[in-house]
ZAKESE-72249 format. One record per residue (C-alpha): residue in one letter; x, z, y; residue number from 1. Coordinates in Angstrom, 1 decimal, always signed. Example, Ala and Ser with C-alpha at 12.3 -4.5 7.8 and 13.67 -1.06 7.14 Angstrom:
REM residues 2
REC resn   east     up  north resi
REC    A  +12.3   +7.8   -4.5    1
REC    S  +13.7   +7.1   -1.1    2
END
This chain:
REM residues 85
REC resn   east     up  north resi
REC    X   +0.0   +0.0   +0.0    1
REC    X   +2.7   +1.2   +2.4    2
REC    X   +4.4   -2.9   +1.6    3
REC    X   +0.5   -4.6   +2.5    4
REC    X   +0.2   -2.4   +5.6    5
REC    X   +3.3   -3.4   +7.5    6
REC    X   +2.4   -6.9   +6.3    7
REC    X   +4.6   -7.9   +3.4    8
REC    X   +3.3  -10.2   +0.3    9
REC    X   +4.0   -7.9   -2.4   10
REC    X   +2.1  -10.5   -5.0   11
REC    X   -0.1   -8.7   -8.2   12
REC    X   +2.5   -7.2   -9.7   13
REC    X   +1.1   -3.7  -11.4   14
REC    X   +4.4   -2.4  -12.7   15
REC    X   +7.2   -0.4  -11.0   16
REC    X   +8.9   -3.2  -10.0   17
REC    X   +7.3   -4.5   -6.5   18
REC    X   +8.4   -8.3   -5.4   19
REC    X   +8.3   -8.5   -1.3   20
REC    X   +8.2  -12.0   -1.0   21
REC    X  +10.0  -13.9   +1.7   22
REC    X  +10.2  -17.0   +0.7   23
REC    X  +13.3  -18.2   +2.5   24
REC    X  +16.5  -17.7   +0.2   25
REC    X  +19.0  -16.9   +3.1   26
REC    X  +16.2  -14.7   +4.7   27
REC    X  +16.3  -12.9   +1.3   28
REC    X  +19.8  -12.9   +1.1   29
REC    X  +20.1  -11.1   +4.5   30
REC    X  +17.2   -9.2   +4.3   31
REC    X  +18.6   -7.2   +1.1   32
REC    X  +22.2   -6.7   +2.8   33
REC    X  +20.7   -5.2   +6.1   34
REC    X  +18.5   -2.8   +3.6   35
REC    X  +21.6   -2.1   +1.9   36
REC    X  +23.1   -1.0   +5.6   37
REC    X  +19.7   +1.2   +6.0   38
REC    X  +20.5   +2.8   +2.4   39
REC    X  +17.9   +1.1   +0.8   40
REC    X  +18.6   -1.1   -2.3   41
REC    X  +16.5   -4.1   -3.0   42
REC    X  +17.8   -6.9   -4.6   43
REC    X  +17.7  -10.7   -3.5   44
REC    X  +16.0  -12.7   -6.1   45
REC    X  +16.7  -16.1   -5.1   46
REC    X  +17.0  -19.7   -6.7   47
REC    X  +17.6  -20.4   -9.9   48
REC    X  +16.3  -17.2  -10.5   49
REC    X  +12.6  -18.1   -9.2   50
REC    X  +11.9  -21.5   -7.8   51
REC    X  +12.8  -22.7   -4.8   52
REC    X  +10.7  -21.0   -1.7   53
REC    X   +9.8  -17.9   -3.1   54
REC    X  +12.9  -15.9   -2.8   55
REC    X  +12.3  -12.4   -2.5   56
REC    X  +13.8   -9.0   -2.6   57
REC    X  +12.9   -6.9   -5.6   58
REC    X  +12.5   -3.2   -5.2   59
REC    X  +11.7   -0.5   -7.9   60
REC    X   +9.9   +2.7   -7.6   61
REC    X  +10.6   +5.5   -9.4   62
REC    X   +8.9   +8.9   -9.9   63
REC    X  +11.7  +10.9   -9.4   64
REC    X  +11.4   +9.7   -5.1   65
REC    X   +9.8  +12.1   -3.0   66
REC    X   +7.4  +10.9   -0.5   67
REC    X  +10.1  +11.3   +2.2   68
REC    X  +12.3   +9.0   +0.4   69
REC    X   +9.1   +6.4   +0.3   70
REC    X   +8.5   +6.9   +4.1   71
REC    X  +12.4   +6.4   +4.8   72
REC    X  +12.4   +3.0   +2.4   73
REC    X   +9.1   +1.5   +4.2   74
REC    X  +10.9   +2.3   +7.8   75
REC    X  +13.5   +0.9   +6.6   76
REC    X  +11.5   -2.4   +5.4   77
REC    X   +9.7   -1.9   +8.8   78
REC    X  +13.1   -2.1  +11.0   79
REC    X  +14.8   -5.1   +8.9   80
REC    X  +11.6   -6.8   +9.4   81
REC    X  +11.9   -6.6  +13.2   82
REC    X  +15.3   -8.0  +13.4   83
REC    X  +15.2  -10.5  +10.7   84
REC    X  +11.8  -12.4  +11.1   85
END
């Protein structure tokens, strides 16, 4: 929910692992190393890994983050955002 409200494409995906879909493969690529400067890790999944125009940055939840560490990760998504798009 916290992905949909700041406005990210997070696809159907009902398992831990949420896709934020960018589309644009060197958007991807930057968006996961300016994350990774923020302290959030979220992989770039770009081509030939998915087709071509639906790169995307792949994050995984787990139960063991607290709901500060959720906030902190979405703020993170939020401020990358900002600069990048």
């Amino acid at each position: 929910k916290g992905f949909t409200d700041l406005g990210f494409d997070i696809g159907n995906s009902e398992t831990p692992i949420i896709p934020v879909m960018l589309g644009d493969e060197d958007l991807a690529r930057a968006f996961s190393a300016r994350l990774f400067e923020e302290g959030v890790f979220a992989s770039a999944i770009c081509f030939p890994m998915v087709p071509r125009g639906t790169a995307r940055v792949r994050v995984i939840v787990s139960a063991t983050f607290s709901q500060e560490d959720c906030d902190a990760g979405l703020a993170a998504f939020k401020k990358v955002a900002a600069e990048l798009q």
